[in-house]
N, C-alpha and C positions, 0 to 999 in steps of 0.2 A: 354357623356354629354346628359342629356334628353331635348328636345324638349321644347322649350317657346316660341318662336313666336307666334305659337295659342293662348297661354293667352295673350302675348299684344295686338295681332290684336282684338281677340275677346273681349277683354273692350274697347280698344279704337271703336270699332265699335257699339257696344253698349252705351258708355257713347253717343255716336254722334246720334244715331237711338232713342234714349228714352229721349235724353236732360236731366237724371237725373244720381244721381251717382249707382242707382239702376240697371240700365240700365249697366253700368260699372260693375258690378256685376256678371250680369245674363251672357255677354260677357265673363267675365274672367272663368266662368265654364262653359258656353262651347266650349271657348278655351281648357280649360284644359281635355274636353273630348276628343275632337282631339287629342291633344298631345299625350295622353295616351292610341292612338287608342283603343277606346271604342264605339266609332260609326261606326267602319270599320269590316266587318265580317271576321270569322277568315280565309280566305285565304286571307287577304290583311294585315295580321302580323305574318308574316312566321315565326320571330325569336321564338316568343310564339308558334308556332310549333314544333319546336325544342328545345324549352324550355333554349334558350339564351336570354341574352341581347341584345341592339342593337351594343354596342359596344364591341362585341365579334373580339375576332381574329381568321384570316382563318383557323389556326390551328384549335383551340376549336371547330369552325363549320364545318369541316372537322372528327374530330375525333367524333363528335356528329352522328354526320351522319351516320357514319359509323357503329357507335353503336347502332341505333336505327334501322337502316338497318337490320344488322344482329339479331336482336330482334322481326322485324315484316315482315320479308321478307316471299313472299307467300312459298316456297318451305322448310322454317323451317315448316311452319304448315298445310304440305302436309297430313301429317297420323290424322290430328285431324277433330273435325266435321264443319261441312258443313259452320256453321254459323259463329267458328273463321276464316277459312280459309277466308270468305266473309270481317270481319270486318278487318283481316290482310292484305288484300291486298286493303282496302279503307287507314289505317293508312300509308301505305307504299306509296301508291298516294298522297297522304298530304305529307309526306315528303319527295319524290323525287319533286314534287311541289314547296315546301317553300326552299329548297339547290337550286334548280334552280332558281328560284328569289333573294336569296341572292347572290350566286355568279355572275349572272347576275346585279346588283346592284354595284357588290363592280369592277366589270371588267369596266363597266361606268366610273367608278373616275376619 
């Protein structure tokens, strides 16, 4: 289920701050930018890291993982040059990153 409270809070705070229904308006988009983490830089939307949903199951993010692992792990692109080797082990940071924040998230519950 996706996220809506942003857009209620954000019209009803806006209908209240502008006194008009315009005002109601301008709230309910950018509500709907929060919702959609669109204002939050990409390390604070880890599942768009991994290229899930929010309501994925541990499974799925588990087996994601692991695939994506084995695809950008530094030691597969030991023999290659200087600069994948560099950019492979920033993408593997990112996603040992974003599985650490979802399962720390989902262990929360």
């Amino acid at each position: 289920m996706k996220p809506w409270y942003g857009k209620l809070l954000g019209f009803i705070a806006g209908w209240l701050l502008l006194r008009h229904p315009v005002g109601g308006l301008i709230g309910l988009l950018i509500g709907h930018a929060f919702d959609a983490d669109w204002l939050l830089p990409q390390r604070a939307a880890p599942y768009r890291v991994l290229g899930l949903e929010r309501g994925a199951s541990d499974e799925d993010v588990d087996r994601t993982y692991r695939k994506l692992m084995a695809q950008y792990h530094p030691d597969r692109v030991a023999t290659a040059a200087p600069e994948l080797q560099e950019q492979a082990a920033r993408r593997a940071a990112e996603i040992n990153a974003a599985y650490t924040r979802i399962r720390g998230k989902r262990r929360r519950r």
